[in-house]
Structures are given as C-alpha cells and as structure tokens.
BALOBA-1460 file (C-alpha; in Angstrom, 3 decimals):
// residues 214
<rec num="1" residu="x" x="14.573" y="119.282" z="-134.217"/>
<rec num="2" residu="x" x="15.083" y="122.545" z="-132.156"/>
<rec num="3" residu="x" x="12.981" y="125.799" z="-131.704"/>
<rec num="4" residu="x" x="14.550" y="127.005" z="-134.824"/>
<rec num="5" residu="x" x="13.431" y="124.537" z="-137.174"/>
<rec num="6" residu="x" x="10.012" y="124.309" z="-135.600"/>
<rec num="7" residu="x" x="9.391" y="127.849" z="-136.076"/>
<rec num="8" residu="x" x="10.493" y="127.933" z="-139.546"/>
<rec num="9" residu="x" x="7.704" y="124.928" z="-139.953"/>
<rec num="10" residu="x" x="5.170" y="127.661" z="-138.492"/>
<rec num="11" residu="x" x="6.739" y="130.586" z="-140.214"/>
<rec num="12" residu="x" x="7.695" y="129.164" z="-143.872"/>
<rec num="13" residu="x" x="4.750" y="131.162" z="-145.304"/>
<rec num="14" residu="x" x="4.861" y="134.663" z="-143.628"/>
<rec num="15" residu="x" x="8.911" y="134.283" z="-144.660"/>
<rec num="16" residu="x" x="7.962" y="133.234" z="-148.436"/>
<rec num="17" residu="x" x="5.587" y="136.079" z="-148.178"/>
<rec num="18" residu="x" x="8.530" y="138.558" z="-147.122"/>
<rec num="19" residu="x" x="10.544" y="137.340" z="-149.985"/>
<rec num="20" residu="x" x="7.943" y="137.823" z="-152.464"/>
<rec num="21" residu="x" x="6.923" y="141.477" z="-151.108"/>
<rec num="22" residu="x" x="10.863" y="142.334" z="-151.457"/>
<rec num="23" residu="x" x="11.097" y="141.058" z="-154.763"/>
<rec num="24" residu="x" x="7.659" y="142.318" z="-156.509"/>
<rec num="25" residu="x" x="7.451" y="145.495" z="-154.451"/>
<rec num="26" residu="x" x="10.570" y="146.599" z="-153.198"/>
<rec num="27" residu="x" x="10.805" y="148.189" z="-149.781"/>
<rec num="28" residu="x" x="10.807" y="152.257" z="-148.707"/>
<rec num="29" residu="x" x="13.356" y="154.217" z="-149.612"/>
<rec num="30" residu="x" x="16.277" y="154.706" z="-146.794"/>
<rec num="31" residu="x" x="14.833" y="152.310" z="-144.885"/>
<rec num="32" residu="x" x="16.829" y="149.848" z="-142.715"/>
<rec num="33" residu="x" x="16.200" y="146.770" z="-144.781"/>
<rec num="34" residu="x" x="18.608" y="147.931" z="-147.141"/>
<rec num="35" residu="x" x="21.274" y="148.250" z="-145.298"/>
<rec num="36" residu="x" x="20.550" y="144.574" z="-144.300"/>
<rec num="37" residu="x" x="20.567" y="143.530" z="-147.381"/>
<rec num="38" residu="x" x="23.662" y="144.772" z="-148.349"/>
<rec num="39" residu="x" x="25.464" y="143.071" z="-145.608"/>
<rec num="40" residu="x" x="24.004" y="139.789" z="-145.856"/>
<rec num="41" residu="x" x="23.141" y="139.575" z="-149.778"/>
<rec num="42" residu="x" x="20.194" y="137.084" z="-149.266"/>
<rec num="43" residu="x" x="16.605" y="137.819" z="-148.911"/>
<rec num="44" residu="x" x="15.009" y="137.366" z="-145.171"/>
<rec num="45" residu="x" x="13.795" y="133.571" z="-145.883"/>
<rec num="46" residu="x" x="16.680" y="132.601" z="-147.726"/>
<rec num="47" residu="x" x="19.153" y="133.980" z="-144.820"/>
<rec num="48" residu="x" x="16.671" y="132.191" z="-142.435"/>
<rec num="49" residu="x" x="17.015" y="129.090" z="-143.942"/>
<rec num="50" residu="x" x="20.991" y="129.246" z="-144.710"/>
<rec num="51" residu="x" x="21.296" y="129.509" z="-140.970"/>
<rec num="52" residu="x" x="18.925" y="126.641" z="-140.001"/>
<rec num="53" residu="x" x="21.150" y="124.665" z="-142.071"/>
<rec num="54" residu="x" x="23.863" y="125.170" z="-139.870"/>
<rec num="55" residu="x" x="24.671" y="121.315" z="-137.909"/>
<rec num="56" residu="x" x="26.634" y="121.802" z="-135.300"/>
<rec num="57" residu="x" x="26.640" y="118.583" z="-134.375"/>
<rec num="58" residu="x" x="28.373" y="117.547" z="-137.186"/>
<rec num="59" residu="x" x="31.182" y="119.573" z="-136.219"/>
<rec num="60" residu="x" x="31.208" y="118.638" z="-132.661"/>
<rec num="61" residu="x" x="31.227" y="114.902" z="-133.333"/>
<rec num="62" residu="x" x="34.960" y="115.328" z="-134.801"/>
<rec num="63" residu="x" x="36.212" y="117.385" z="-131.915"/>
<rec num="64" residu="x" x="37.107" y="113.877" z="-129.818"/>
<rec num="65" residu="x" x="38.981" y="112.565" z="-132.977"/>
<rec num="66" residu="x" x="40.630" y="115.738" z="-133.504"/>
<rec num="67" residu="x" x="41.953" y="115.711" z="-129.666"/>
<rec num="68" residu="x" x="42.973" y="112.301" z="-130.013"/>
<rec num="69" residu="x" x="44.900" y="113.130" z="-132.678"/>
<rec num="70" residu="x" x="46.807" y="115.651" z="-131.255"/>
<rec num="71" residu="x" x="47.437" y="113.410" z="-128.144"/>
<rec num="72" residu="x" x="48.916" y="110.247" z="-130.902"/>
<rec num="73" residu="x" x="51.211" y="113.206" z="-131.961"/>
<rec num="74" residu="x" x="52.223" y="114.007" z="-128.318"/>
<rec num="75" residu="x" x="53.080" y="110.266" z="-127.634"/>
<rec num="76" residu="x" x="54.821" y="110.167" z="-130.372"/>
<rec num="77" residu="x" x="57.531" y="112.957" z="-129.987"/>
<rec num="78" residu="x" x="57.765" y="111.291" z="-126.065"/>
<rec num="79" residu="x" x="58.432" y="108.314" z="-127.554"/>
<rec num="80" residu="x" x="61.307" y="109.037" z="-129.974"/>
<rec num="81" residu="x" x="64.388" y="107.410" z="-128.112"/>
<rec num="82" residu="x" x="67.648" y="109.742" z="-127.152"/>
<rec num="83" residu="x" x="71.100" y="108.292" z="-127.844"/>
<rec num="84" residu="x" x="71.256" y="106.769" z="-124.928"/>
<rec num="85" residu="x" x="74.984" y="105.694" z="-124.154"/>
<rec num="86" residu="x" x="75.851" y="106.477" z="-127.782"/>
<rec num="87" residu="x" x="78.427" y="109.591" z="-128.007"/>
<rec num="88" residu="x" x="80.466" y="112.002" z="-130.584"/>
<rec num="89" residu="x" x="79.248" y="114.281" z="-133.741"/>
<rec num="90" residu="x" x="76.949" y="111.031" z="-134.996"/>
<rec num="91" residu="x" x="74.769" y="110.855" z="-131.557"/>
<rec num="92" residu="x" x="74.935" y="114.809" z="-131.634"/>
<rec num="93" residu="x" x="73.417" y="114.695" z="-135.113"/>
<rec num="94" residu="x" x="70.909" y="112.373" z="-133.882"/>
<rec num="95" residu="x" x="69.514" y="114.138" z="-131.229"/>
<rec num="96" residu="x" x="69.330" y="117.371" z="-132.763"/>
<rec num="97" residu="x" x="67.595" y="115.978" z="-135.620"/>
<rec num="98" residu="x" x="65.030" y="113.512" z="-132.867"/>
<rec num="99" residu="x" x="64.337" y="116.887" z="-131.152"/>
<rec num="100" residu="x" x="63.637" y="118.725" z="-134.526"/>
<rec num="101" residu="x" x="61.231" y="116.037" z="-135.186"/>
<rec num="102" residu="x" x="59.825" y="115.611" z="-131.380"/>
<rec num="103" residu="x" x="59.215" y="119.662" z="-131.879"/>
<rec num="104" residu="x" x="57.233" y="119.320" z="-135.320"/>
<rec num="105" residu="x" x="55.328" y="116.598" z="-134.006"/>
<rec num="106" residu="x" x="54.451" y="118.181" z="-130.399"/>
<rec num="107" residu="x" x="55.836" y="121.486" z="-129.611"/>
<rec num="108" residu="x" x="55.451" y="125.106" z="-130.911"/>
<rec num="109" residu="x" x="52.129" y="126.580" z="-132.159"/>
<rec num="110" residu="x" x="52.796" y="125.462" z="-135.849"/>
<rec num="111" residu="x" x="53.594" y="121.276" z="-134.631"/>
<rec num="112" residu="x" x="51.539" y="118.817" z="-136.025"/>
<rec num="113" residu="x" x="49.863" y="118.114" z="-132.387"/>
<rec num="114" residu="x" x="49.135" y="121.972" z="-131.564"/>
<rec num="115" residu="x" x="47.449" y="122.320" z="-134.294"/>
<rec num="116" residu="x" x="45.131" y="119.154" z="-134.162"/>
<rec num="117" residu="x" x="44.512" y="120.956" z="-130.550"/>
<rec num="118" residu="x" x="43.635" y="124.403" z="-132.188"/>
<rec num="119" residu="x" x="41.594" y="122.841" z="-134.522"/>
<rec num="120" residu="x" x="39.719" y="121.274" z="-131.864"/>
<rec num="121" residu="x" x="39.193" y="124.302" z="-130.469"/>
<rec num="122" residu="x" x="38.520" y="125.712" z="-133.171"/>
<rec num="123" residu="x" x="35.271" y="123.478" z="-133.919"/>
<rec num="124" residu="x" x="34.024" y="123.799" z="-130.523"/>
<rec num="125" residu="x" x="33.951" y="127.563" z="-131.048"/>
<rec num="126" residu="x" x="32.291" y="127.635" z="-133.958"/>
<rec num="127" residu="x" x="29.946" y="124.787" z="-132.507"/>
<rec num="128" residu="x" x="28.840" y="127.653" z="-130.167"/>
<rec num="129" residu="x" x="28.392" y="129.536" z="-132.540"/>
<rec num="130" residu="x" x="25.866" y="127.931" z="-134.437"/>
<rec num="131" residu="x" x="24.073" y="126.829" z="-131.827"/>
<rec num="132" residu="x" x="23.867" y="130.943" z="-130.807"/>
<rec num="133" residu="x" x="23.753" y="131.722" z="-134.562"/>
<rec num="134" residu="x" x="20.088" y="129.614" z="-134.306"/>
<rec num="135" residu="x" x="19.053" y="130.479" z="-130.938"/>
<rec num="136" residu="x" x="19.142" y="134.210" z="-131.813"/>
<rec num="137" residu="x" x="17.562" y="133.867" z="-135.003"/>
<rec num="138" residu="x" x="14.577" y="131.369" z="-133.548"/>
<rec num="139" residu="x" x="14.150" y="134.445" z="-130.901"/>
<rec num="140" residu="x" x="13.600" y="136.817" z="-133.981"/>
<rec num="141" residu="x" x="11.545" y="134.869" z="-135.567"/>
<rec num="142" residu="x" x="8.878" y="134.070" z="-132.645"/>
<rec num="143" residu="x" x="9.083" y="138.266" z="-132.146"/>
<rec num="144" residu="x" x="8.591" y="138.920" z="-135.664"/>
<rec num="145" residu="x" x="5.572" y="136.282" z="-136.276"/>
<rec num="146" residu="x" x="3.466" y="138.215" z="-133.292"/>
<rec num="147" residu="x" x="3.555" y="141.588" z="-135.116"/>
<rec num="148" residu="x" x="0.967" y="143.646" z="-136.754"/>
<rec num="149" residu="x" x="3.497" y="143.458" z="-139.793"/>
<rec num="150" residu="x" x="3.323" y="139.565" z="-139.629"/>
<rec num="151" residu="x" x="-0.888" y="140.136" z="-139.892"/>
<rec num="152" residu="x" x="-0.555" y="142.427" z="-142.473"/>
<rec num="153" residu="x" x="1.574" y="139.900" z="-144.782"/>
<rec num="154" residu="x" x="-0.450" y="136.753" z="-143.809"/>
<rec num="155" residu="x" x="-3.712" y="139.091" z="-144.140"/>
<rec num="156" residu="x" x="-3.346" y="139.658" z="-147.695"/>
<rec num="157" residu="x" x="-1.600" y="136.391" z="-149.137"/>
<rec num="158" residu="x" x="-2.299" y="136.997" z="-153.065"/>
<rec num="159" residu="x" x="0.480" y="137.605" z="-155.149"/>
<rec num="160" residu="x" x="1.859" y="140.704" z="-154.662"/>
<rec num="161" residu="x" x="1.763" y="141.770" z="-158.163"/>
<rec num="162" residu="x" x="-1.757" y="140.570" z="-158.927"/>
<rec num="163" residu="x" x="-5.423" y="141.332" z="-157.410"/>
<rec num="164" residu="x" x="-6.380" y="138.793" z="-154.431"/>
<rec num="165" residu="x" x="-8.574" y="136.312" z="-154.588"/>
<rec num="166" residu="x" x="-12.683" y="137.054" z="-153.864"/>
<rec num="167" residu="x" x="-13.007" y="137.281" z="-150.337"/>
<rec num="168" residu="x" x="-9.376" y="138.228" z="-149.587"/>
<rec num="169" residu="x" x="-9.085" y="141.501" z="-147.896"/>
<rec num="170" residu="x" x="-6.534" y="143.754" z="-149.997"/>
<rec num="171" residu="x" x="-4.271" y="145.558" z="-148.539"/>
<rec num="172" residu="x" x="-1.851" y="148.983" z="-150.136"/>
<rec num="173" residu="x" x="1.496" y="147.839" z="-152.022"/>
<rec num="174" residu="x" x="3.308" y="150.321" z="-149.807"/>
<rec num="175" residu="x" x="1.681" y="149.085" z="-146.441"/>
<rec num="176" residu="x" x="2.539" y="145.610" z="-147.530"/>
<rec num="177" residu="x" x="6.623" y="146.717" z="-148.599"/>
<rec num="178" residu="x" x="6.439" y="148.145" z="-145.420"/>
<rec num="179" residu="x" x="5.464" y="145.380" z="-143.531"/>
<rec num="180" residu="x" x="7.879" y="143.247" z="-145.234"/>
<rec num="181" residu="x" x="10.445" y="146.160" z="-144.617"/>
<rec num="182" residu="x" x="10.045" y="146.117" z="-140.982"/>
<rec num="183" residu="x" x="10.530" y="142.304" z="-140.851"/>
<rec num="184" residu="x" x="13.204" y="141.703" z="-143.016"/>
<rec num="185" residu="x" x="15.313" y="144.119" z="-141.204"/>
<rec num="186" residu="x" x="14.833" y="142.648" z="-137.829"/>
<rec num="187" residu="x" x="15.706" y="138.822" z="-139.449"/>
<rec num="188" residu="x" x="18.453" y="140.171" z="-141.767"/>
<rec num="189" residu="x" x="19.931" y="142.113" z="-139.127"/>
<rec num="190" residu="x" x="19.966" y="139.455" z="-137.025"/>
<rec num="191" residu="x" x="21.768" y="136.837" z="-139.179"/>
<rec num="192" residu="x" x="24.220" y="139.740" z="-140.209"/>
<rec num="193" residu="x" x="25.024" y="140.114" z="-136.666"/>
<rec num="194" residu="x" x="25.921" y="136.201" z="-136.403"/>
<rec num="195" residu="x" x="28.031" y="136.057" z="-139.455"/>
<rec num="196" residu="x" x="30.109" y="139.279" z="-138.340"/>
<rec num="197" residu="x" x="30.469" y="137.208" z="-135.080"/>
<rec num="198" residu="x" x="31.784" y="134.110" z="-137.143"/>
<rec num="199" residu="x" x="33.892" y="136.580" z="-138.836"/>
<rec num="200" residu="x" x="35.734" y="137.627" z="-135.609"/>
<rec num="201" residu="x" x="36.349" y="133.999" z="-134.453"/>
<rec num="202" residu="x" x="37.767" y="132.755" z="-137.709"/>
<rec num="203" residu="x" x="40.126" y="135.699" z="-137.403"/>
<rec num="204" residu="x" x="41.366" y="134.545" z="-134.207"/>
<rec num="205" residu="x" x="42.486" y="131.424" z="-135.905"/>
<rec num="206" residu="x" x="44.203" y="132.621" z="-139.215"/>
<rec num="207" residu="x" x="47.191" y="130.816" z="-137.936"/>
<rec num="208" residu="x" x="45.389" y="127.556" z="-139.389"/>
<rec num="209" residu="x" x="46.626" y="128.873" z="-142.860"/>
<rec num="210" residu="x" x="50.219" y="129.074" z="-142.600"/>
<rec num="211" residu="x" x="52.331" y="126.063" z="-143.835"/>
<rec num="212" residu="x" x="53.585" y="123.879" z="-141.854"/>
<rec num="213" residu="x" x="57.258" y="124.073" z="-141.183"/>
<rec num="214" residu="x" x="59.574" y="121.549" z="-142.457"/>
C-alpha cells in the first residue's frame, strides 16, 4: 500500500461527498470543473479511484521476460549457420534467405527481437508513469483534504438533496457546489494532466502497430 491508497482510505468520504454534490447540485456556471470534466469524463472519485487502480508492478514484473525474449531472438539469428565451404546459385540462395531470416529475427526496428526490446521499454515507461500518475494525484489529494472546501463538504454530510439530520449544521446548495467545484477541478485536472502524459508516450511507440514484415 502506498500514500495513494492510504489517502483514498482517509479521503473515500469527502470524495463520495464531491461526487454526490456534482451529481445532485451541479457546479457554477463557467467554472473550471467543467472543463475537467469534459476532458476526463469521470466524476472526481471515480477518476481518483481509476488511477489508484493503476499496478505498475504488474507491468514491471514482465519487463525481464520481455528482454529475455528479445535476447533468445538475438541468439538465434547469431546462430543460423552460413554455407560454410558450400558454393554456386544454391549456397547463394541460402544465405540470402539465412540473412533475411537472421534480419527478421534480430535486426531492423520491425525484427522480432527489436521489438520484444521496444516493448520492454515500452512497459518501463509507462511503469513510470503510473507510479507519477499516483504520486501526483496522492499530492492533490493531501492538498485538497486540508481546505476550507474539504470542511465545508465533510461539515454538512446529509444528502445533498434532502434536509440534514438534527444537529447537523446546514450549509447553502451553492456554497456546497462550490466547494465541490473547487475540488473536483484540482483532482480532475490533475488526472487529466496524467492521461494527456500517457497519451504522448503511447504516441512515441505507434510503431508497435504495424505488421510485422514477412
């Protein structure tokens, strides 16, 4: 268990709280949170809790199976014999076709081996990036949970759409939307931010998707 998932422990009700808020009473007009909302499509606590299921230690176990792999293919086009003494259009035939197959094996940037290697890499990028992806958002949610918007939320924890309980301070619909508002943007923006990273990095690997030569 990191920081992340111990602060969505703590934090679980303020972010059900948000959620509610957003849904029952909406949020200001023009402000932020909508534009947050557009680019992530997920409420605050649902976003918070799509990114704490991120494992990227999952990913990271594979990477020494993945390199391995790509080394197998490298031994393998090494190990494909030449002709030898062997001569004329036969042996000629041979060794363009053994260096056809040493090159799909282990050799340009679409072989077999390369891209086991890019792959590799490709999984310890994006192992980075979820463990950034949850570092960030764990930092947004300890800054969000000691704000007079957090009180406010936590301060009046009836249903939104119905009177609190006795005792139970209540507070204004619109100070409450705006309190949700005002911490919704700072999460959504947040996991936005990540996913526009991931975005980037997957780009630089688009190669991935073409078919292999044969």
């Amino acid at each position: 268990m990191d920081r992340l998932d111990q602060l969505l422990t703590v934090t679980n009700p303020l972010l059900s709280r948000v959620d509610d808020v957003l849904s029952t009473i909406g949020a200001p007009g023009g402000h932020d949170v909508w534009t947050e909302l557009r680019r992530v499509r997920l409420l605050p606590g649902d976003a918070a809790r799509a990114v704490a299921g991120l494992r990227p230690t999952a990913i990271l176990e594979s990477v020494p199976e993945l390199r391995a792999d790509a080394q197998a293919y490298a031994d393998l086009a090494g190990a494909l014999p030449p002709p030898g003494e062997w001569s004329g259009e036969a042996a000629d035939a041979y060794e363009q076709a053994r260096r056809n197959a040493a090159a799909r094996l282990h050799g340009g940037p679409d072989s077999l081996g390369q891209r086991m290697e890019a792959t590799a890499d490709l999984a310890d990028a994006l192992t980075d990036w979820m463990l950034g992806a949850r570092a960030d958002l764990a930092e947004s949610l300890a800054e969000v949970c000691l704000t007079t918007e957090a009180l406010t939320l936590i301060g009046s924890a009836h249903p939104p759409d119905q009177a609190p309980s006795p005792g139970v301070s209540a507070r204004p619909p619109d100070q409450e939307a705006t309190a949700a508002a005002a911490i919704g943007a700072i999460l959504l923006r947040t996991v936005a931010d990540s996913y526009d990273r991931a975005e980037d990095l997957l780009g630089d690997y688009t190669f991935l998707q073409n078919p292999l030569p044969v």
